[in-house]
C-alpha positions, 0 to 999 in steps of 0.5 A: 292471944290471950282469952279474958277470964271468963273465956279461958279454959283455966279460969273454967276449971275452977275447983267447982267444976273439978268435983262435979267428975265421977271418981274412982270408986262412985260407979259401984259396979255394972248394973245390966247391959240391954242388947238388942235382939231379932229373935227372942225365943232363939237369944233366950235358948242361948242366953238361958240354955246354951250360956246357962243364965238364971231368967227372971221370972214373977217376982224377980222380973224389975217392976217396971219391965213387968208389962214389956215381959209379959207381951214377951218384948223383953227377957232379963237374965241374970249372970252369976255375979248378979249383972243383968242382962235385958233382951229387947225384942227387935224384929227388924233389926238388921247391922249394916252389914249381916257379916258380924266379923264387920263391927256394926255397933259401939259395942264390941263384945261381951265377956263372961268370966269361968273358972279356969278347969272349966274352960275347956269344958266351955269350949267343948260346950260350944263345939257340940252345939254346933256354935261357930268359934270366931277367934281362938281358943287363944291365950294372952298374958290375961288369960284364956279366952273363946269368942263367938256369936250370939244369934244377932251377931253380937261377938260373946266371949268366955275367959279365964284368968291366967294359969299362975305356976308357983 
């Protein structure tokens, strides 16, 4: 069956319709990430204390969360390349299954990049503050990495690139 012209996906794809994609490139970079959290005071120690994330305090805080921060339903950080972190303050949030090996968000993790001579320093890190290793250290083709939970459950990873042997 052939469809008339106004109903066929070729006649659809005119060149219009081709330039309204976003391509390589027009997306410059990751401009924050927001997460949900349960309890504010305990994410901001890990984020701020445990990861060492800059929080956002007076005038760095974006105007338009200024209010929302005060009240303390949200905490921004910041991660050395400049992405933010936004906490939204939840307190009854709860997964579908409070196992968080159970994936329970579109989200799978969330992964920071370390220079190579400090990841095991990192690991370390995590060891002594009693946070519970999920999955490694493991070493891909892509590097090294460590993956644990936030204290919502959300899976944290730190990596780094590959060790490349001249």
């Amino acid at each position: 069956m052939i469809l008339p012209p106004s109903k066929n996906i070729f006649a659809m794809l005119s060149s219009t319709t081709l330039n309204t994609v976003l391509t390589r490139g027009m997306l410059r970079r990751v401009h924050h990430i927001a997460l949900n959290v349960r309890d504010m005071q305990a994410s901001r120690h890990f984020y701020g204390n445990m990861l060492g994330l800059h929080e956002l305090t007076g005038e760095e805080i974006p105007k338009t969360l200024l209010d929302l921060v005060k009240e303390g339903k949200v905490a921004n950080f910041a991660t050395p390349d400049g992405t933010i972190l936004d906490l939204f303050w939840t307190p009854d949030l709860t997964p579908p299954d409070p196992n968080p090996e159970h994936e329970f968000t579109r989200a799978y993790h969330l992964a920071f990049d370390i220079e190579q001579q400090l990841f095991d320093q990192a690991v370390e890190v995590l060891k002594t503050n009693q946070i519970t290793i999920a999955h490694g250290p493991v070493t891909r083709p892509t590097g090294r990495g460590v993956y644990f939970y936030d204290p919502d459950g959300f899976m944290i990873e730190i990596r780094c690139d590959p060790v490349i042997n001249s």
